[in-house]
C-alpha positions as CSV (number, residue, x, y, z in Angstrom):
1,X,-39.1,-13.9,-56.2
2,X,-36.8,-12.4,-53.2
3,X,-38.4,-14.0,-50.1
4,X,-40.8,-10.6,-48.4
5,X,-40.9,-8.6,-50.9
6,X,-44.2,-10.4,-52.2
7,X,-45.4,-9.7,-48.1
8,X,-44.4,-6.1,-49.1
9,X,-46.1,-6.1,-52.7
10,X,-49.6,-4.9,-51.9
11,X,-48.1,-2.0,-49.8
12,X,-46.4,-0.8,-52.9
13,X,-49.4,-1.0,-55.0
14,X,-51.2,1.1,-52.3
15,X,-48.1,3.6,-52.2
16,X,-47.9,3.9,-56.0
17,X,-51.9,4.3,-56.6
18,X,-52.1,7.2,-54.7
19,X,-49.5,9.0,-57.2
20,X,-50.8,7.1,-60.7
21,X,-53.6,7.7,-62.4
22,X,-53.8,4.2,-63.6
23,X,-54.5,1.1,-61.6
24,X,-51.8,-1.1,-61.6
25,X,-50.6,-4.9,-60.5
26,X,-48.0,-6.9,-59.6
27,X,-47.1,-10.3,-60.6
28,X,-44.2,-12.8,-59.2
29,X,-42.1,-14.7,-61.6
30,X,-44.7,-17.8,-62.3
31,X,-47.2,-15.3,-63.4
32,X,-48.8,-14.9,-60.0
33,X,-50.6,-11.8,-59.5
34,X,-49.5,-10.4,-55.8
35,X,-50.2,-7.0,-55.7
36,X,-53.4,-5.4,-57.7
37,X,-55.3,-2.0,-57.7
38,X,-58.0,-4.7,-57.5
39,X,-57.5,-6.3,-54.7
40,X,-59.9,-9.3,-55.7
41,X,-57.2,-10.6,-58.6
42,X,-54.9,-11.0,-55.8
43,X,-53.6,-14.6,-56.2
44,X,-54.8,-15.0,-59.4
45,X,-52.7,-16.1,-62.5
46,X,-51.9,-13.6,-65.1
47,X,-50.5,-16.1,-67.8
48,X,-49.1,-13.4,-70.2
49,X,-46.3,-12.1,-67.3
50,X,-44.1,-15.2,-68.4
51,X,-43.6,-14.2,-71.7
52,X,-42.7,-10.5,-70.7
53,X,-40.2,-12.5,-68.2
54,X,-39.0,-14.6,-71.2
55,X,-39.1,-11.2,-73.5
56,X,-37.1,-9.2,-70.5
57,X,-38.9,-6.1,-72.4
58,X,-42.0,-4.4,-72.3
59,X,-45.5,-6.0,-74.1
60,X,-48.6,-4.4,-74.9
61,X,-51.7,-5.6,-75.1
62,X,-54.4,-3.7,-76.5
63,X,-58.2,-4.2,-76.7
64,X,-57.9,-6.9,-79.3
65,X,-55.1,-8.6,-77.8
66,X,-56.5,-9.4,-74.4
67,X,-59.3,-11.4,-75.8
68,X,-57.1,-14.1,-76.1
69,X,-56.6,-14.5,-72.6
70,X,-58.4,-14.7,-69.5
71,X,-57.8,-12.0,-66.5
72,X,-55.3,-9.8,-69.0
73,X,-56.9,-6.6,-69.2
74,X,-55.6,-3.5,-72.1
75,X,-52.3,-1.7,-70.7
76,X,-48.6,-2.5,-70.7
77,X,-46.7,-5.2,-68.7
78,X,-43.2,-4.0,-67.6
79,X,-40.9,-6.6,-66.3
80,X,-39.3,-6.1,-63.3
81,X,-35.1,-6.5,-62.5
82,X,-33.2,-7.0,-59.6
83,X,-29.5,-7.0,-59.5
84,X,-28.9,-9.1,-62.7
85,X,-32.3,-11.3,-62.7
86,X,-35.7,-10.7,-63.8
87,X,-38.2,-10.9,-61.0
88,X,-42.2,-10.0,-61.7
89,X,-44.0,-7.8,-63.9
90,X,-45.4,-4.4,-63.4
91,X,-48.7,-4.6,-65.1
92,X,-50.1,-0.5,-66.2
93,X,-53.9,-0.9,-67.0
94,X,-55.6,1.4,-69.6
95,X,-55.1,2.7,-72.9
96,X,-51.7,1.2,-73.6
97,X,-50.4,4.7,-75.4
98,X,-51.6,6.4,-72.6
99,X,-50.0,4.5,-70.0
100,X,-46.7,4.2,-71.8
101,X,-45.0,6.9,-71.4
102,X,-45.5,6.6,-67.3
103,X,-43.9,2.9,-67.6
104,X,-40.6,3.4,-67.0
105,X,-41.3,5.9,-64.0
106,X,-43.6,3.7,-62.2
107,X,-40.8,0.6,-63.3
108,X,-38.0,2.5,-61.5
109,X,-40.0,3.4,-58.7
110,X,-41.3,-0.2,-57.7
111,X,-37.6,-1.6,-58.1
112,X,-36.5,1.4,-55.8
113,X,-38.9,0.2,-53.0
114,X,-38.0,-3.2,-53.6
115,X,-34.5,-2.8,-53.2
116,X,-35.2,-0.2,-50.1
117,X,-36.9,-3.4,-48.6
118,X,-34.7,-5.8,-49.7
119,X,-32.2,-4.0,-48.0
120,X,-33.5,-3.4,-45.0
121,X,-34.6,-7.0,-44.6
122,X,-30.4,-7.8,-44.6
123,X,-29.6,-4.9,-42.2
124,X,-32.5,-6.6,-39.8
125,X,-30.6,-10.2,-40.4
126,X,-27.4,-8.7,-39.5
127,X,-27.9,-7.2,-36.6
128,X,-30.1,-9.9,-35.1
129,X,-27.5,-12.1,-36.3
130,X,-24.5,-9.9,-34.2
131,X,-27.1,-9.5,-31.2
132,X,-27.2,-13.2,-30.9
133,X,-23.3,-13.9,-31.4
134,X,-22.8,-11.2,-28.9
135,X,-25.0,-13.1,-26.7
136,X,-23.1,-16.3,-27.3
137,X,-20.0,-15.2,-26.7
138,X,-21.1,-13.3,-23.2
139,X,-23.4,-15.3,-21.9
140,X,-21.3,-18.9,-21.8
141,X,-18.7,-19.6,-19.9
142,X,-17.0,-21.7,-22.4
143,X,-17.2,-21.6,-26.2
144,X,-17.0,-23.9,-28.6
145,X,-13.8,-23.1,-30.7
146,X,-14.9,-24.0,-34.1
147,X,-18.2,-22.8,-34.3
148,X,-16.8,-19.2,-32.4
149,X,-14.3,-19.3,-35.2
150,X,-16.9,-19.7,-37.9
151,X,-19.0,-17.4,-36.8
152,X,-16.1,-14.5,-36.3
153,X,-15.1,-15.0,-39.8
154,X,-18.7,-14.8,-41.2
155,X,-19.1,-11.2,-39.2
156,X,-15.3,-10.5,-40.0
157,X,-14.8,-10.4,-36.1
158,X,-11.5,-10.3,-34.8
159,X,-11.2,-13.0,-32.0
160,X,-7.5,-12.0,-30.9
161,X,-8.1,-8.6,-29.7
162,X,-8.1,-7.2,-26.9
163,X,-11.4,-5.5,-25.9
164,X,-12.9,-4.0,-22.9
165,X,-17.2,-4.2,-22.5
166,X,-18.9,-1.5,-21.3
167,X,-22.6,-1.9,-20.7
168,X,-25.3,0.6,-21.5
169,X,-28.3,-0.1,-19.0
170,X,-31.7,1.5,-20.1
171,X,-34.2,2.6,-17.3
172,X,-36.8,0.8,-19.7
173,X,-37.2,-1.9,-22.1
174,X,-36.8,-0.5,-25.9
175,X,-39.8,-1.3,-27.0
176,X,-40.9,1.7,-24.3
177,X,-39.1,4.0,-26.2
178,X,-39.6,3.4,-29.7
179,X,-43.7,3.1,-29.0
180,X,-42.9,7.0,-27.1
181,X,-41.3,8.3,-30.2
182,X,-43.4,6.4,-33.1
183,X,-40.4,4.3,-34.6
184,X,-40.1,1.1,-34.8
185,X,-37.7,-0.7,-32.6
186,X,-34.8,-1.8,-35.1
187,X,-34.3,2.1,-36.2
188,X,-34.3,3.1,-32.3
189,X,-31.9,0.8,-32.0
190,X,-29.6,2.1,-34.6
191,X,-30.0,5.6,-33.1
192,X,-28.7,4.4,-29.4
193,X,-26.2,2.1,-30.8
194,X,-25.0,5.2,-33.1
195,X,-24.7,7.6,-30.4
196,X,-23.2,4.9,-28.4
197,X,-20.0,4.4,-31.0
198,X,-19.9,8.5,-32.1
199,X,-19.3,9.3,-28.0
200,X,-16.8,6.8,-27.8
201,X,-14.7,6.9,-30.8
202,X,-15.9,2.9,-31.5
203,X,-16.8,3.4,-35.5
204,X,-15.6,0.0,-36.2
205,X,-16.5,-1.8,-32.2
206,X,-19.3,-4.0,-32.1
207,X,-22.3,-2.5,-30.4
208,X,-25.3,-4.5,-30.4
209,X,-28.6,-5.0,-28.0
210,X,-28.4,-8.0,-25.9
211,X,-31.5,-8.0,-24.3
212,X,-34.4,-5.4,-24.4
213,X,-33.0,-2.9,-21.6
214,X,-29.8,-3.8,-22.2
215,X,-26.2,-3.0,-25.4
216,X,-23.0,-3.4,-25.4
217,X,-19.9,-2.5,-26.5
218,X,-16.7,-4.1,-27.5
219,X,-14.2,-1.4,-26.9
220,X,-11.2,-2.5,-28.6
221,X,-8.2,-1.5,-27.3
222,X,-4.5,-2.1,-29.1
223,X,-1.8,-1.7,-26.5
224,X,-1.5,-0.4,-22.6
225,X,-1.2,3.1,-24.0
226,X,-5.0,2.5,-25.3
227,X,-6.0,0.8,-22.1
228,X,-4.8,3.8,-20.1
229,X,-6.4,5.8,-22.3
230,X,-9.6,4.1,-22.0
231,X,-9.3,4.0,-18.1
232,X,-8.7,8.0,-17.8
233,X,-11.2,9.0,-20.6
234,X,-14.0,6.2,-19.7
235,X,-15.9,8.3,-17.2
236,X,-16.0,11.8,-19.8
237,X,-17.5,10.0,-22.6
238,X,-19.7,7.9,-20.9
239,X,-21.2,11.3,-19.1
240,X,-21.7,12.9,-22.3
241,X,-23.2,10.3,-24.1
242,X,-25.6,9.6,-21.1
243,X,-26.4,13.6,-20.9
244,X,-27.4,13.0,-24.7
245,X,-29.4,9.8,-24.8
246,X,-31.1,11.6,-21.8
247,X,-31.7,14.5,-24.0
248,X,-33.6,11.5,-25.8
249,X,-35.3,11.0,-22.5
250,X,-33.6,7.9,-22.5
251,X,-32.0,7.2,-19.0
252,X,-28.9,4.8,-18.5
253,X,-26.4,3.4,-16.6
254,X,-22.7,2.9,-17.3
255,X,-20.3,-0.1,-16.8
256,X,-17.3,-0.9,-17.5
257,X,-15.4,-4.4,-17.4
258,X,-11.8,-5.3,-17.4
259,X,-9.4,-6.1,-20.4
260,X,-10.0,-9.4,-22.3
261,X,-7.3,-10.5,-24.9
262,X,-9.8,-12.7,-26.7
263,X,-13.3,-13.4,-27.6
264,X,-13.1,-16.5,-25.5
265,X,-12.2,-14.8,-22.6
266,X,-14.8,-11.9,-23.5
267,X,-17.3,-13.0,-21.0
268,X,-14.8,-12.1,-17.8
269,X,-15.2,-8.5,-18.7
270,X,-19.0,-8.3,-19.6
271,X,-19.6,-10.3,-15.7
272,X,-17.1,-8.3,-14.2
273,X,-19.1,-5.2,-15.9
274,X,-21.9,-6.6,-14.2
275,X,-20.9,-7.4,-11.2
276,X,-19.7,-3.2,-11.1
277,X,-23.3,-2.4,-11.9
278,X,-24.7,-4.7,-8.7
279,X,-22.5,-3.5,-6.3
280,X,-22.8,0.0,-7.0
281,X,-26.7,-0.4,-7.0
282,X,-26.7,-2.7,-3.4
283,X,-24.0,0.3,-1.6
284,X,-26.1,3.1,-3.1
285,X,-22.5,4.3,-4.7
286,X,-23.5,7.5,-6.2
287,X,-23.7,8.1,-9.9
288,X,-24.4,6.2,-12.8
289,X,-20.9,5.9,-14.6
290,X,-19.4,2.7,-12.9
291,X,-15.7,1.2,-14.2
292,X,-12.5,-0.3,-12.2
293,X,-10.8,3.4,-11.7
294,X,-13.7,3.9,-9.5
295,X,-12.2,3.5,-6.1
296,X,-15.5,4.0,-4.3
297,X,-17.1,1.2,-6.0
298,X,-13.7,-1.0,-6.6
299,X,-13.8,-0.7,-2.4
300,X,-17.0,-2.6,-1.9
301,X,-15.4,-4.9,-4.9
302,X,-12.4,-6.0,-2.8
303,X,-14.8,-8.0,-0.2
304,X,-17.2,-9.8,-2.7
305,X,-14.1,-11.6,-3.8
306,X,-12.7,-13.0,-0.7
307,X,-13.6,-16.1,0.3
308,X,-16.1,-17.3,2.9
309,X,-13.1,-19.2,4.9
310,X,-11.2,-16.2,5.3
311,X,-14.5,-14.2,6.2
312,X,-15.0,-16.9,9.2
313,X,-11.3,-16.0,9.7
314,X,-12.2,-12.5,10.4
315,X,-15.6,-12.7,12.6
316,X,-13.8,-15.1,15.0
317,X,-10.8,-12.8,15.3
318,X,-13.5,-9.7,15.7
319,X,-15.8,-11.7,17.8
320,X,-15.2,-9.6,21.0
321,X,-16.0,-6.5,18.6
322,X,-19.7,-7.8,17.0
323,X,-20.6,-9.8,20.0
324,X,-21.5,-6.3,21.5
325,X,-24.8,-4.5,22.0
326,X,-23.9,-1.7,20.7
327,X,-21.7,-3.3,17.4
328,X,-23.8,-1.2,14.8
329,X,-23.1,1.9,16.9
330,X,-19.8,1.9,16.9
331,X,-19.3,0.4,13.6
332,X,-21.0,2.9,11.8
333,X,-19.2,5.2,13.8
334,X,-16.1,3.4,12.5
335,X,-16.8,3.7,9.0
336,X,-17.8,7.3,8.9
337,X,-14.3,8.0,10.3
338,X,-12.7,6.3,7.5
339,X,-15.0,7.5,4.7
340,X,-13.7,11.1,6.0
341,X,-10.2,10.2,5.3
342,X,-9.7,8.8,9.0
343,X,-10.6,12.8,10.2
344,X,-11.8,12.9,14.0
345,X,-13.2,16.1,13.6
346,X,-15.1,15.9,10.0
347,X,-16.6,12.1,11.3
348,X,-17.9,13.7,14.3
349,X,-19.7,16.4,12.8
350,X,-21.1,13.9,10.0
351,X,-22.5,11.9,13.1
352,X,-23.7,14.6,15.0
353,X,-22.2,13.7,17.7
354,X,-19.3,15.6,19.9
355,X,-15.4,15.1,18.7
356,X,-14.7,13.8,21.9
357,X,-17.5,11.1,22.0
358,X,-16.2,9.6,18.8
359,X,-12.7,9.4,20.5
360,X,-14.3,7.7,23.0
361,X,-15.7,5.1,20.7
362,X,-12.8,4.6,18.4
363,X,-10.9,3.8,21.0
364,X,-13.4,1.2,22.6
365,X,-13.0,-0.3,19.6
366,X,-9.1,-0.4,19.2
367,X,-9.3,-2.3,22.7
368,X,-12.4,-4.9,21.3
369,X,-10.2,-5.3,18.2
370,X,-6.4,-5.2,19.2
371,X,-6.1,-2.8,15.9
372,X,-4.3,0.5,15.8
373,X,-6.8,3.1,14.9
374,X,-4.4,5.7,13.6
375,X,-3.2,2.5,11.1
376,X,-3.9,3.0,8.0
377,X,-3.8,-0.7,7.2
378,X,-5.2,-2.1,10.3
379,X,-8.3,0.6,9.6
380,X,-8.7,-0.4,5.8
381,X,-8.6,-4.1,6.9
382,X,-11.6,-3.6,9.6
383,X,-13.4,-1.1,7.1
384,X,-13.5,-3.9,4.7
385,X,-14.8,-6.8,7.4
386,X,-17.2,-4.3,8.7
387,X,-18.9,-3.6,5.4
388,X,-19.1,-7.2,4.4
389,X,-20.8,-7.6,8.2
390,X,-23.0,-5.5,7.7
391,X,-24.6,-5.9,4.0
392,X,-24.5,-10.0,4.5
393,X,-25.8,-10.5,7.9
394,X,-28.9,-9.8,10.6
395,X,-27.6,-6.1,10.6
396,X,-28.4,-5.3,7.0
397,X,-32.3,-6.3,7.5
């Protein structure tokens, strides 16, 4: 018999029992008896259930006839098919022209469940199986080719496409969420993965779980005109898919990664995605839609990925400049002035201080730092170092 559905046999007995009128049982191939009205034949051998296998038709057995046998009691014994192979018997105790004319009802009905659990039993090996491929693939730096190969071809996975991953960040693990809503964790999945794919046109992307808080999707994307599609569209989807998993009560977070032309390379875009995600959560960058058209986020980017060497480089050329007492002072001062478009006026009054007072400072620190204020270069290079300062040294305790 399929493997689980003799786990699942006794649950069908119970579902069917409360609609017939007859107690009924449920034998495997060899005879077995794994489901019973009775629960104490359970494991028990029903010897005639091989020759209504052999048969592949239904047998009677009236009062007269089950004296031959042990544990056979009157009724009818249906076998039971799936696909093209005979795989139990549906045993229908009492009378057996009484029960007869409800054996082919209750011998439909039994083969429905089965295949309903049968099914669902390979839609739960699927997606575990794509949740751990997608793991594979994102989680190593380096894959093996043949096995990645293998594996693509099994799930009829592309490897050379170009994709883009966004992750989809629950506030809470999905068990959370499933237990809120009394469904069990694979079909809460489905729903989130379905919204996930509906928002953002990905019928035939992989989107999988990867962890219990945590999906993703592979966005594929055929040419540039796709990608710039994707880059001016990303932030409109995402906000209305978030607004309705949120009408879920399910809060999440956004990220996008760059292009990858191949599964190998796949990973680059899920880290990148993450490293989005962690930036924008250490600068407080406001909202919850993160991708690399973002300039407020791609801004605090830019440092991360500049080497510690050229860092020292920096700090010894501003050392006159953060040597000071008053270096937080008339940094953040600094900053403000560039985060309001290099504006006197509009800094000031974000600072509460007077216009002329933030002259004052900005031009203490074009003589600390040989830099032209009014350059927009020289002020974007200094905005940069001065961010990085802060966040990674004594200052950001």
């Amino acid at each position: 018999m399929i493997e689980g559905l003799v786990q699942s046999a006794q649950k069908i007995v119970k579902a069917i029992s409360k609609q017939s009128p007859f107690p009924i049982s449920l034998t495997d191939e060899h005879g077995k008896i794994i489901g019973d009205s009775n629960q104490e034949r359970i494991g028990t051998i029903h010897s005639p259930s091989k020759k209504v296998i052999s048969l592949k038709k239904p047998v009677k057995f009236d009062e007269e006839t089950v004296k031959q046998y042990d544990n056979v009691l009157p009724g009818i014994a249906v076998p039971l098919t799936f696909g093209y192979k005979t795989v139990g018997v549906l045993g229908i105790i009492g009378d057996p022209e009484e029960v007869e004319p409800y054996a082919l009802l209750l011998k439909n009905y039994v083969e429905m469940l089965w295949k309903e659990i049968y099914q669902s039993q390979q839609d739960s090996l699927y997606s575990h199986t794509i949740e751990r491929f997608a793991q594979y693939v994102l989680l190593n730096n380096e894959l093996d080719t043949e096995q990645t190969r293998q594996y693509a071809s099994d799930l009829k996975i592309s490897i050379e496409q170009k994709r883009i991953v966004v992750i989809i960040t629950l506030n809470r693990p999905i068990i959370y969420y499933a237990e809120q809503t009394l469904t069990p964790i694979e079909q809460k999945k489905l729903e989130i993965t379905s919204i996930v794919r509906d928002f953002f046109h990905a019928k035939h992307d992989l989107c999988t779980f990867i962890s219990y808080e945590k999906l993703v999707l592979w966005k594929s994307v055929v040419s540039d005109k796709h990608i710039d599609q994707f880059a001016s569209t990303f932030h409109y989807q995402a906000s209305k898919c978030q607004q309705c998993l949120s009408d879920l009560q399910i809060p999440t977070c956004f990220s996008a990664g760059t292009v990858s032309h191949s599964l190998y390379t796949l990973h680059q875009s899920y880290q990148r995605a993450e490293k989005l995600f962690r930036l924008a959560h250490r600068y407080n960058v406001s909202g919850e839609i993160y991708h690399y058209h973002n300039w407020e986020v791609l801004s605090k980017l830019i440092p991360e990925d500049i080497n510690l060497e050229t860092w020292d480089y920096f700090e010894n050329f501003f050392s006159n400049f953060i040597n000071r007492e008053d270096f937080v002072e008339l940094a953040k001062c600094f900053v403000q002035y560039c985060d309001h478009q290099m504006n006197v006026s509009r800094a000031a009054k974000s600072l509460y201080i007077h216009r002329n007072t933030l002259t004052y400072r900005l031009k203490k620190i074009e003589q600390l730092t040989s830099l032209d204020i009014n350059d927009f270069y020289d002020c974007s290079i200094l905005y940069m170092f001065i961010n990085f300062y802060l966040t990674f040294t004594k200052y950001s305790e």
